[in-house]
N, C-alpha and C positions, 0 to 999 in steps of 0.2 A: 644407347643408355648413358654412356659417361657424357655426350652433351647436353641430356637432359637433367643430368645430375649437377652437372654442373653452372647450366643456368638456373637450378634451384635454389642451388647453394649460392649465387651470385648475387638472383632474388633476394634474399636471404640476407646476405651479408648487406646488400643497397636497404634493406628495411631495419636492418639494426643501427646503419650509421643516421638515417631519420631518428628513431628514438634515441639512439645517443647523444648525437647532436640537441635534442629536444629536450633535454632531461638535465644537458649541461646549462644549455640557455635558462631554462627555468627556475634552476638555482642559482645563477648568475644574476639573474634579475632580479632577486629575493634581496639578494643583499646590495644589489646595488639601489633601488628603492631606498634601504634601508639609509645610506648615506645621501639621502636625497638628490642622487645624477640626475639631472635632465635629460628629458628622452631621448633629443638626437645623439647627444653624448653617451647614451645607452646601447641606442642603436648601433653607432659607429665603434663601438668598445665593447661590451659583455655579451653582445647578442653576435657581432659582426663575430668578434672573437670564436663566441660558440660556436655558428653556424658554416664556420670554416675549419672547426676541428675536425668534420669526417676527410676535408682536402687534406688535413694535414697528417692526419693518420693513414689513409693511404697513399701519400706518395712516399713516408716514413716507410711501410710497410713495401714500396718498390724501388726504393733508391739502392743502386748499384746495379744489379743486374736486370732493371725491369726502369730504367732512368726514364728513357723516352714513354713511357705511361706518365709521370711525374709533370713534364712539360704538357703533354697533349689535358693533362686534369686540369692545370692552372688556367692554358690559354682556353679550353673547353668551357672551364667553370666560370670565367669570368665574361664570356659572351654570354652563356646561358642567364648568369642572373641580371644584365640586362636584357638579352631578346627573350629571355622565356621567363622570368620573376617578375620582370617591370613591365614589359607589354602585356604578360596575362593579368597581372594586378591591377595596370591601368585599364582593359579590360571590363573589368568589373567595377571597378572606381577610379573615375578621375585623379590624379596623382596631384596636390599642390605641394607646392615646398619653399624651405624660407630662402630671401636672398643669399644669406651667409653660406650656404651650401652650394649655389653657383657661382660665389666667388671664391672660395676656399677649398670645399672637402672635393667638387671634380675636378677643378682643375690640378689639387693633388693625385687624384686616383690618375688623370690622364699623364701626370708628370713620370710617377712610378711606373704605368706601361709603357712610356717611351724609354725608360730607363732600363728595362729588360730586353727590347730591345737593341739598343746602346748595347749591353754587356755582352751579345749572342753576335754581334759581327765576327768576332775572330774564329766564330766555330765552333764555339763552346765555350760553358758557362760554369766557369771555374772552383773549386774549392773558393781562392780568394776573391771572387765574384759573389758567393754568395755569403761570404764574412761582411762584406762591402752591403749585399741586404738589409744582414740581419743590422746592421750598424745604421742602415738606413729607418729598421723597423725599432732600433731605439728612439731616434729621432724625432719618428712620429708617435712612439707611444710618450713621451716627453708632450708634442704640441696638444695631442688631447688630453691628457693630464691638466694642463693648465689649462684647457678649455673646459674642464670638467667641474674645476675649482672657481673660474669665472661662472657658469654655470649655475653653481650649487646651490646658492641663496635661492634662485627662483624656482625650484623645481618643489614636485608637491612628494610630501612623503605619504605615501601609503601602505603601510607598514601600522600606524595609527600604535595604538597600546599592545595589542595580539603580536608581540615582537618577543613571545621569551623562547620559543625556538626556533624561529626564524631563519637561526644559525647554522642549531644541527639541521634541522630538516633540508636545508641547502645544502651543507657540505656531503648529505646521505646522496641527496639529488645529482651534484657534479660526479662525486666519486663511482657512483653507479654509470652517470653518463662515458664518462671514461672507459670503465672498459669496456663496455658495451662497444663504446665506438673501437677502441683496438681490436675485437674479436671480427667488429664488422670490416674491418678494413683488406683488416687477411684475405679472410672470405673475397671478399672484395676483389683483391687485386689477382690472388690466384686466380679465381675460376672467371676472370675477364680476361687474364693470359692464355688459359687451355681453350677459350670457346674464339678468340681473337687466331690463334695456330689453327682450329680444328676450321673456321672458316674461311682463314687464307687472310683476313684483315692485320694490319699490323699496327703492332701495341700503339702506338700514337693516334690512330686513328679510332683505338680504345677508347684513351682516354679524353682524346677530343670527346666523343659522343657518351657512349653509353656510362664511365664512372665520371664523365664532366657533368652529364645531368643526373646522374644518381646522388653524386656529392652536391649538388644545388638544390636536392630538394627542401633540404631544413632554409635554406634562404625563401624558399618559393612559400613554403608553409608560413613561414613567422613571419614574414611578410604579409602575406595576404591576410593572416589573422590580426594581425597587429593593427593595416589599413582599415578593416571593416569594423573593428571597434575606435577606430577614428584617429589611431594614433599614425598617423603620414612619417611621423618624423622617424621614429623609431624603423618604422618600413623602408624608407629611403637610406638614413645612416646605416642601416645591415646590408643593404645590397655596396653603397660603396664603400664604407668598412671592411666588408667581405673581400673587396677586390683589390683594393690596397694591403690586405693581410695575405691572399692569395700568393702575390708579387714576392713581397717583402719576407713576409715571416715565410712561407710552403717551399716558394723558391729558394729561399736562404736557406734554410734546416733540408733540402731535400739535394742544395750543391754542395753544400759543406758536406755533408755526408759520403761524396764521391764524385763530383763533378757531372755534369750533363751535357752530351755531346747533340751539335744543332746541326738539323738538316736544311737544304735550302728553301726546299718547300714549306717550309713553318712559317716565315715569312708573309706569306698569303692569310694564312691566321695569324698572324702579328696586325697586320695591313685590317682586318674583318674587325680584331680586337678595337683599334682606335677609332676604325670609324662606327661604331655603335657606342663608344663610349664618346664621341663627339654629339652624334645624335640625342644622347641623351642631354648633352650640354643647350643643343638647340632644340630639346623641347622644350627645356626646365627656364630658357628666354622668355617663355611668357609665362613663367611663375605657373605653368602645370602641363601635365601630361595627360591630353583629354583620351578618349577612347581610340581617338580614329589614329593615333599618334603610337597605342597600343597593340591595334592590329598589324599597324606597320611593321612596330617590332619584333612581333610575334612571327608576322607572316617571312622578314627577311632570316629571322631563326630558323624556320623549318624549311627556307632555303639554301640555308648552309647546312643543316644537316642534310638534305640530299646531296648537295655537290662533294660535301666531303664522304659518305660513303660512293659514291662517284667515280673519284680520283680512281 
């Protein structure tokens, strides 16, 4: 009875941080329309942002005593929304994307995963390791700011005259996403601890799989909805927005909070992390990501989720 209760409630708590996450995007996009951003810059910003607040809520919601969930959500989450966002997405549609995003925004995202790397040699990933994040995650909220600003001229506002509450209705929209998502987080992270003890799996291995794809599922949705009404850009800058905010900001706010101690075998998921995030680099060389490129991705996803329940 209590494992069935508590995969309910986990159920549960995974289907509030989709709407909350969903709900925060939603009004995030309202107004940033509203200041005419460009898509990519959308994607990589208000939408990345949103669609990373169920990672950030729950590993808030495990930091100190439940830390190793925290690492296994980031490195989980950010394979997943390439092997299971981008391969199921391209999937269904061809992926194209602009040059500037294979010379700039991955080989940022891959900078920041070897940079998490870099900081986990000594053993752990320090309070002042993740000051050194967050200080990282100013730097980047600074390059697209001005990218936002270069940007801004060309982007189309759709927001038209229908703009006189545009504001509240947004902020009703975020502040509802908000708690939504803290409630779901809880939820979340408890009852992935008791059902993680009741079947002998251990919390990293949690968060690897079952809160690393429950926390990707707002990538995987605004994504896929986003591509199939045509906007690529917006579907791309939210998966590596996503994973560069995962790093930066989740890591930071989840080591400052009490530091995070590294096992050796994490490593292997370090190792899984770059090379799908390289593979994405060597799709995106011929300016898209056709289907068969997709299954790939897809299929070497549901081969690490075997091997790591596996282990």
């Amino acid at each position: 009875m209590d494992i069935l209760l508590s995969s309910a409630l986990l159920v549960t708590g995974l289907i509030m941080l989709c709407l909350g996450g969903n709900w925060l995007v939603s009004g995030g996009i309202k107004i940033a329309k509203k200041f005419r951003i460009s898509n990519l810059v959308i994607g990589m910003t208000i939408i990345a942002y949103g669609t990373s607040a169920p990672e950030l809520a729950a590993s808030i919601a495990a930091a100190g005593e439940h830390s190793a969930i925290i690492l296994g959500n980031i490195v989980g989450s950010n394979i997943a929304n390439i092997g299971m966002v981008v391969g199921f997405a391209a999937i269904l549609t061809p992926l194209a994307i602009q040059k500037s995003v294979l010379r700039k925004e991955i080989p940022i995202m891959l900078g920041v995963s070897s940079l998490l790397i870099l900081i986990s040699v000594d053993g752990e990933i320090s309070q002042y390791d993740g000051i050194l994040l967050l200080i990282g995650l100013g730097v980047f909220g600074f390059y697209t700011f001005r990218n936002a600003l270069k940007h801004r001229e060309n982007a189309e506002d759709i927001t038209g005259s229908d703009n006189g509450n545009v504001y509240l209705k947004s902020a009703v929209l975020i502040g509802i996403g908000i708690v939504v998502l803290y409630v779901g987080s809880i939820l979340t992270v408890d009852n992935a601890v008791v059902l993680a003890t009741e079947f002998g799996l251990s919390e990293k291995i949690i968060g690897l799989t079952v809160i690393a794809i429950g926390t990707s599922l707002p990538e995987l949705i605004t994504s896929i909805i986003a591509i199939r009404k045509g906007h690529t850009d917006i579907g791309i800058g939210n998966i590596i927005g996503s994973n560069i905010y995962n790093v930066l900001m989740i890591m930071g706010v989840g080591a400052s909070l009490g530091g995070i101690l590294i096992t050796s075998d994490v490593y292997v998921d370090y190792a899984i992390m770059i090379i799908f995030g390289i593979s994405l680099l060597v799709g995106f060389k011929t300016r898209i990501i056709n289907r068969t490129m997709g299954v790939i991705l897809t299929a070497g996803y549901v081969l690490y989720l075997l091997t790591t329940f596996l282990k």
